[in-house]
N, C-alpha and C positions, 0 to 999 in steps of 0.2 A: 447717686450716692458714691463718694471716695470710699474703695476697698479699703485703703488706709484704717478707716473708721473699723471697718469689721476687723483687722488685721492687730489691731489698737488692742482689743475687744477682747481677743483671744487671750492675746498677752497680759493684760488685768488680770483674767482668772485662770490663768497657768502660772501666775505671781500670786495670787491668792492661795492655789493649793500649794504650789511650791512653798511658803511659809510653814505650813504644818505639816511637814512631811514627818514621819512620825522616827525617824532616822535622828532629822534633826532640834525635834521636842526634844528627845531624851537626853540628846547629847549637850544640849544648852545646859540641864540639869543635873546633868550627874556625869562625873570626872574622876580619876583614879589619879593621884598622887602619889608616886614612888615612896618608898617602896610598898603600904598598905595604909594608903588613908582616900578612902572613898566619900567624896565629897555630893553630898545629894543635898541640891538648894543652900541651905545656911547650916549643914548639919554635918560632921565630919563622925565616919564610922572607920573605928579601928581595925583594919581585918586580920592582923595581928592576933585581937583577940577574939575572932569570931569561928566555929568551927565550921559549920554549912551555910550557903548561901542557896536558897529556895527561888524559886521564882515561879509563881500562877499567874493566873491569869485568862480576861476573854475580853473579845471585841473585833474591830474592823482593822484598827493598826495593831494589831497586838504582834502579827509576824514582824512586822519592819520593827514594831518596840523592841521585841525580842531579842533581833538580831543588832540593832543597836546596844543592846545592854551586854550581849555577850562576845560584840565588837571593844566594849571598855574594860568586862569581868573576866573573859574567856574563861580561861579552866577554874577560876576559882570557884565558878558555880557547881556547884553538887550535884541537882537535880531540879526537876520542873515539869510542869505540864500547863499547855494553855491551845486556849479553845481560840479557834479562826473559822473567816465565812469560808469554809472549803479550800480545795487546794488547785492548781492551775495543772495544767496536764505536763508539764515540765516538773514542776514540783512533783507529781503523783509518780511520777517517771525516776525519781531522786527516792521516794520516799520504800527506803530497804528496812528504816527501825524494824519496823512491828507490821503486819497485813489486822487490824483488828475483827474479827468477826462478830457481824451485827446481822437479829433477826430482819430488820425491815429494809437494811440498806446491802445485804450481803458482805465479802470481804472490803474492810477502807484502808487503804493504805497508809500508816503513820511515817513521819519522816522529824528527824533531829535536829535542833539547831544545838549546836555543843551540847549541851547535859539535858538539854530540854527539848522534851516530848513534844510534837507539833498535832491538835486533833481536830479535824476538820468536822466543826459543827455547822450549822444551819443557823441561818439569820432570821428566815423567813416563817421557821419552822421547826421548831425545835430535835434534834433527833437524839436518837439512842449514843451516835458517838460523842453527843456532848454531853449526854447522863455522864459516862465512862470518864470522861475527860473532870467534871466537875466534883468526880467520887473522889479519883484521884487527886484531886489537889485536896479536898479536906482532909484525907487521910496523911497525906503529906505533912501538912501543915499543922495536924492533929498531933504528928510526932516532933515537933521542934524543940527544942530547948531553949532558956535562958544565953546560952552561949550562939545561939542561929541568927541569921536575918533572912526575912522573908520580905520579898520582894512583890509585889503587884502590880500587874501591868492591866489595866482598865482602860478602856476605851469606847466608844460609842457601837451599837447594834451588842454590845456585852449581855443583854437581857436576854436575849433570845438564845445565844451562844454559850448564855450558863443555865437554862432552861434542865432544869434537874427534880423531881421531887420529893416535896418531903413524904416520910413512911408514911402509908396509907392510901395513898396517891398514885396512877399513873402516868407514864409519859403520854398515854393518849388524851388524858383528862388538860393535862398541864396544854396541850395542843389544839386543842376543844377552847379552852378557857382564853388561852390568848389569842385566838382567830375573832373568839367573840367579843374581849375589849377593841381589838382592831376595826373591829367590823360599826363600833358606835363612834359618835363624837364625844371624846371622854379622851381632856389633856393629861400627859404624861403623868401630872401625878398622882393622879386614880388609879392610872393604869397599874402603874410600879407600886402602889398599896395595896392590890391584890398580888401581884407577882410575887413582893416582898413575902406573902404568910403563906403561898405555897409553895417556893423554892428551896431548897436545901441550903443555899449557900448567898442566897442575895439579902439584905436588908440587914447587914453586918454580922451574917453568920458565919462569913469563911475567915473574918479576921477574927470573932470567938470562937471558933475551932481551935485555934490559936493560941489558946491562954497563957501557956509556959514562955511561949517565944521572947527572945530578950529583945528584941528591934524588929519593926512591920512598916514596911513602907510603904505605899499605893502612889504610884508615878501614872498616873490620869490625864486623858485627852477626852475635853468633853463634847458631845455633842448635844446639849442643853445648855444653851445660849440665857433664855429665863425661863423660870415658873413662876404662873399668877398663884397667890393665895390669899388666904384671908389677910394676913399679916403684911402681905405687899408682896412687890417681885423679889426674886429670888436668882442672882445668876450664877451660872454655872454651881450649881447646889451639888454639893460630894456625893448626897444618898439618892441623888436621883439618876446619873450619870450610872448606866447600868446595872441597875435599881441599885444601888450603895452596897454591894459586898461586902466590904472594910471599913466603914463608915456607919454609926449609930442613925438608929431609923425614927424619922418624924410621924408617920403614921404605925395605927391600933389595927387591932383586929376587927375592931367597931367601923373604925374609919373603911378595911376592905369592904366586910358585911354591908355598909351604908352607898357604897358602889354598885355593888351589883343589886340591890334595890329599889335607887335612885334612877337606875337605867332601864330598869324593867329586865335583867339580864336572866332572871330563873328560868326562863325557858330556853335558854341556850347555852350556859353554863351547866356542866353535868354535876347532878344532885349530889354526890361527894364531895365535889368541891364547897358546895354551896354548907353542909351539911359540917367538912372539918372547920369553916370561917365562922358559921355560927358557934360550933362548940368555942373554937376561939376568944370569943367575945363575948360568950359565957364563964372565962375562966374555967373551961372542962380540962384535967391533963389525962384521958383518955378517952377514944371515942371507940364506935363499933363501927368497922368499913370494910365492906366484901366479905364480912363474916369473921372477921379478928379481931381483937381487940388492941387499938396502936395507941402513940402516947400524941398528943398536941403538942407539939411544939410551944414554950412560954412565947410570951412578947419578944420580940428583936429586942437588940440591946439597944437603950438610948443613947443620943449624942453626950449626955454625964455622965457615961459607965467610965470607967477607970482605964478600960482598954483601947480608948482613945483619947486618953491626956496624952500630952508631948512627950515624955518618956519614953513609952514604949512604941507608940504610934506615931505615925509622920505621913503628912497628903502634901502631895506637890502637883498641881495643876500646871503641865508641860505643854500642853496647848489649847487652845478653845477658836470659835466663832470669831471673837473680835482680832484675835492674832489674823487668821484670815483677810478679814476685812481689812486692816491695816497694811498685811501686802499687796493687796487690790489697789489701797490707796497711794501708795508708794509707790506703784508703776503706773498709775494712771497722772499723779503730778509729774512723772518722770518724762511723762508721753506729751505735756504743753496742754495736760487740763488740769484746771480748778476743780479740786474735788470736796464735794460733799458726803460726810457720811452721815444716816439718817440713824441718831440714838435709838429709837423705840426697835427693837427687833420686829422680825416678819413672823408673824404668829397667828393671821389669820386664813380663813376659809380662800382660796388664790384666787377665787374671782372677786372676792372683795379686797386682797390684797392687789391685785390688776387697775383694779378701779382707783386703789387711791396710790399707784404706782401713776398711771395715766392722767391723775389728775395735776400729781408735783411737776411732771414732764410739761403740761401744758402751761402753768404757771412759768416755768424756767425755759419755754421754748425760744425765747426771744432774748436769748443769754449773749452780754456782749463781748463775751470771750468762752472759748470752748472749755465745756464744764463737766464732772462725771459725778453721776449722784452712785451711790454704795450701799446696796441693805444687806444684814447678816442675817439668819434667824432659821426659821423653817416654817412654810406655809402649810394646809390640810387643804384634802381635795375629797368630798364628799361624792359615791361615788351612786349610792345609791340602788338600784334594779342592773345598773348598765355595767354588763362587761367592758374591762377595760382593755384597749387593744395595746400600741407599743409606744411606752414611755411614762412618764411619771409628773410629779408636778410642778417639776422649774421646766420641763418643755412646754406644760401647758400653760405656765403663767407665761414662758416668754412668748408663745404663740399667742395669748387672750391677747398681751400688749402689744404686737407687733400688727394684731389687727385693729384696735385700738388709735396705732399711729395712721397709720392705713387710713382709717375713717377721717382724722384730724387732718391727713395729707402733711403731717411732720416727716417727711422722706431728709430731714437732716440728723436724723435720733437713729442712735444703734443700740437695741438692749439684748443683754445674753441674762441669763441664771444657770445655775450648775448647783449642783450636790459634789462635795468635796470626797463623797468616800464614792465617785465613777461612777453609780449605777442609781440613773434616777429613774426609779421605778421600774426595768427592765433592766440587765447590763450593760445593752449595744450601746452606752453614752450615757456622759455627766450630765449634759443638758444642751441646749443651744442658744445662737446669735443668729438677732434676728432683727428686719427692721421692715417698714414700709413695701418695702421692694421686694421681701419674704413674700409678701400676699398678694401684690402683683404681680409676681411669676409664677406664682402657684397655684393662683387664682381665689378668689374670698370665698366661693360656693365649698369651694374643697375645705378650705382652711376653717369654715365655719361647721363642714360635717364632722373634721378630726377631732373640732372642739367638744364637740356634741359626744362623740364617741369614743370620748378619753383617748384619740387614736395620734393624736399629735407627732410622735417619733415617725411613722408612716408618712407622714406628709413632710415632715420635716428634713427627712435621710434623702427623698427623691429633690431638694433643693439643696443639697450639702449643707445645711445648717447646722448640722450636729455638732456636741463637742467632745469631743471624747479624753477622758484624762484615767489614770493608772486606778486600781481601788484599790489603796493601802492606806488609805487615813478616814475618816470621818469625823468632818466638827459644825455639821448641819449645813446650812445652804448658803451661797451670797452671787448677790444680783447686781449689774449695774449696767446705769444710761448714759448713755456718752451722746452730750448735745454740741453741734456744731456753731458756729455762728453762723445764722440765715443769709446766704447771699440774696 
């Protein structure tokens, strides 16, 4: 095998994430015109006439958003707060704002980008510094005026990161309940229909917090490439991309309730939760919980409420999945291959995604000129009884296919997969590159117990396979094969 090919390989998906780097999403979109005209997509705001400029926010880019937007705003910004997966021990080292004091996590250190408050929540997990973080921005945004503009920086793992709940509710429950959508096979948008009716501020409640505001923006980086529904696919859907904040909600309170049903989830969901989603869905606007008596929250706003006409509100999608893919494809025609990219997104279980990776590969292995096939999307790894050791599921789709070629003896095929936002499944790496010759040095016995024991990064690290890239964006996952011509 020519190293070339892995070397190839690297550079495709360091050109892929390099595309959405969340630096330069924003700054494609939004530009400041001397002396006060702020140009976001096709929309010019007068800042002339505006008094405060707000900024919230949560998700995986939301720091590099931030600092891109107050790389173009600086001091004009007022004020802000927005939630991020944690902070890096340089950053914690910087971070003199505030020391916030939380029961469960002890003192967290907050740190500023210009006017705006940085708060290091949980992706995985929701914690108390992202309650904090999420109080404050409705409150914020709560006080706007006609004369304000409030900014929104949304981006992917946002759901976990605005993890907040509504009255009657606690952060243990909210913590409980999402472990246990996690823990079934139920696509994102079941998931984010429960989320939506027990969150404070997801399912368009942090831009109705909002009401008075005279301009609302939401500058979005998605990681929800499609959703299947009745109605058909759905890509990059506003209210799904960190269950929709600022964006009118497609799903009821019926629709949650009919979730945790349909799954059999009452035994794992704690009975208040289960308990505020029926009053929901009964049209109750009070219930009895822990011995008080709170209010239900109405329905989310729908996508025809008034506070998302053009007017007042504006969504600018500044990066997605297929941008990615597109700079995959650009440096793989750049590199002397014919590349294909495959329209249908990666949206299955990964060893049926492997299988019909491995099948297109064998079809195209007799290619008479070197060629790079491209998928975008995000695959599910069902995990079942078995602990999982180190890694996530582009190292095990690229390991299932790299033994795959192995079996076939395609030792002219190089496939990698990565997660754009670094940390596939574990942090120590995006994912890996991998081919024929992975499982020949490493041996198939091994390579077949890593598989078996979700342990792939283990087997992977001790062949340098790994790929390791920065975590400051996420816009789901992309995979590609680079086939040689057969000598």
């Amino acid at each position: 095998m020519n190293q070339a090919m892995f070397e190839t390989a690297r550079r495709i998906c360091q050109r892929a994430y390099d595309s959405v780097k969340p630096e330069g999403a924003v700054s494609r979109w939004v530009t400041l015109a001397e002396p006060n005209e702020l140009h976001i997509n096709d929309r010019v705001h007068d800042l002339s006439k505006i008094n405060h400029i707000y900024v919230v926010g949560a998700g995986k880019a939301d720091l590099g958003m931030t600092e891109a937007l107050h790389g173009i705003l600086g001091d004009r910004i007022t004020a802000g707060f927005v939630n991020v997966n944690g902070l890096t021990q340089a950053q914690q080292a910087a971070a003199t704002d505030e020391v916030l004091q939380t029961q469960d996590e002890g003192a967290v250190p907050l740190f500023r980008v210009g006017a705006v408050q940085i708060l290091p929540a949980c992706h995985l997990k929701p914690n108390e510094t992202g309650v904090v973080g999420v109080r404050r921005m409705l409150n914020l945004v709560s006080d706007a005026t006609a004369d304000d503009l409030i900014i929104a920086l949304i981006s992917g793992g946002g759901s976990d990161l605005m993890g907040c709940p509504v009255e009657g509710l606690t952060l243990e429950e909210i913590q409980l309940t999402s472990a246990a959508l996690k823990s079934h096979k139920l696509d994102i948008g079941e998931v984010n229909s429960v989320r939506k009716h027990l969150d404070a501020a997801k399912g368009g409640k942090l831009r109705a917090a909002a009401r008075q505001v005279g301009s609302f923006v939401t500058l979005a980086l998605s990681d929800v490439p499609v959703v299947r529904s009745a109605a058909g696919l759905r890509f990059d859907p506003p209210d799904v991309i960190a269950s929709g904040p600022t964006t009118g909600d497609h799903s009821t309170y019926a629709d949650a309730w009919e979730v945790t049903k349909s799954h059999e989830l009452g035994a794992i969901v704690p009975v208040d939760v289960l308990r505020y989603l029926e009053a929901g869905r009964d049209g109750l606007q009070t219930i009895e919980l822990k011995g008080r008596v709170v209010e239900v929250q109405p329905e989310n706003p729908r996508e025809n409420d008034a506070l998302f006409s053009e007017g007042p509100s504006q969504f600018v999608l500044v990066g997605n999945n297929r941008q990615a893919v597109c700079g995959a494809l650009a440096e793989a025609k750049g590199s002397g291959f014919e590349p294909l990219v495959i329209d249908e997104p990666m949206s299955s279980e990964v060893g049926a995604m492997a299988e019909d990776i491995l099948e297109l590969i064998r079809r195209r292995a007799a290619t008479e000129k070197p060629l790079a096939i491209i998928w975008g999307g995000e695959t599910t790894v069902q995990l079942g009884d078995t602990k999982p050791g180190i890694g996530g599921r582009n190292r095990h789709l690229a390991l299932l296919v790299a033994m795959g070629l192995y079996d076939m003896n395609l030792g002219h095929v190089v496939f990698a997969a990565f997660g754009t936002d670094g940390a596939d499944g574990t942090p120590d790496a995006a994912g890996a590159v991998c081919s024929a010759q992975t499982i020949a040095v490493g041996g198939r016995d091994r390579a077949e117990k890593a598989i078996a024991e979700f342990d792939s990064g283990t087997f992977l690290m001790a062949l340098d396979a790994q790929l390791e890239l920065p975590q400051r964006t996420n816009v789901a996952d992309v995979a590609v094969a680079l086939i040689d011509v057969k000598s």
